[in-house]
N, C-alpha and C positions, 0 to 999 in steps of 0.2 A: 504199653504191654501188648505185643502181639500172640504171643500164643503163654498163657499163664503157667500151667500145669503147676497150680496149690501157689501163684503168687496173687495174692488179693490186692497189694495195692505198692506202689514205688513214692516213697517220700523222697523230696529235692530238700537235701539237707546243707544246702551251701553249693557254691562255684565248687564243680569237681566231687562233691558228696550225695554218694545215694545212699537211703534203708530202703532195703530188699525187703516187705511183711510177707509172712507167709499163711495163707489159710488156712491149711492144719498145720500148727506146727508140732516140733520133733519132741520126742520123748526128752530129751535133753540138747547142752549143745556142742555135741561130739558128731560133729553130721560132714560132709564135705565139702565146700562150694570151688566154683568156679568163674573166674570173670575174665571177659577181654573186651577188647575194644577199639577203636576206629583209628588211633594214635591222636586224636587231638587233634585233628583237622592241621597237622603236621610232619614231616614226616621221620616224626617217635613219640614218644610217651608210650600209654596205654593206661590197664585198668587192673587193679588188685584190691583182692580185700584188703578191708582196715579195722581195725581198732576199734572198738562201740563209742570215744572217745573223738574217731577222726582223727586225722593228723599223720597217722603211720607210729606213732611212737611205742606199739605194744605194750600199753600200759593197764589194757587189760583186753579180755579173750575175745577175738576178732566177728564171733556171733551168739546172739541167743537163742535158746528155742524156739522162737518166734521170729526172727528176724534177723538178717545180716545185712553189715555194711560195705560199698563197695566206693574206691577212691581211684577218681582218672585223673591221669598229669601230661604233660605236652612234654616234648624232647628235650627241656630246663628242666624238668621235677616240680614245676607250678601248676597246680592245682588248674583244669581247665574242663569245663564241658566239652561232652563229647554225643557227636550225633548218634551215633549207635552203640549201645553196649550189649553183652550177651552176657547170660550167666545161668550157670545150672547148679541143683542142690544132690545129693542123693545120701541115704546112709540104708548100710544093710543091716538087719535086726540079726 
């Protein structure tokens, strides 16, 4: 984490899986996020959120109050670390 602003800590939740915690988190979880990413040290993939489940399969709502999940893949659609990722949160009251 280089520059936080309200992120307290980044879990490595598998090849390709991150949870984004947040330090204060939001009233609910109707907030916005945003992710990209390096392509996977390839040149495609990238990075989107996911699923609380992981996977991409929208099986259920992509964050919680507290924390969101974000999923990088290489220019196949396979799940791959990635050297930099960026992501931002915001919601207007």
């Amino acid at each position: 984490i280089f520059t936080s602003f309200n992120i307290s800590s980044i879990t490595d939740a598998g090849t390709g899986a991150y949870r984004v915690n947040l330090t204060n988190g939001h009233p609910n979880n109707q907030y916005c996020c945003l992710a990209t990413g390096t392509g996977a040290q390839s040149s495609g993939g990238g990075a989107t959120l996911d699923s609380t489940a992981f996977g991409g399969n929208g099986s259920n709502y992509p964050n919680s109050s507290s924390s969101y999940q974000i999923r990088t893949v290489n220019g196949s659609g396979s799940t791959q670390d990635m050297q930099w990722v960026n992501s931002a949160t915001w919601r207007e009251d």
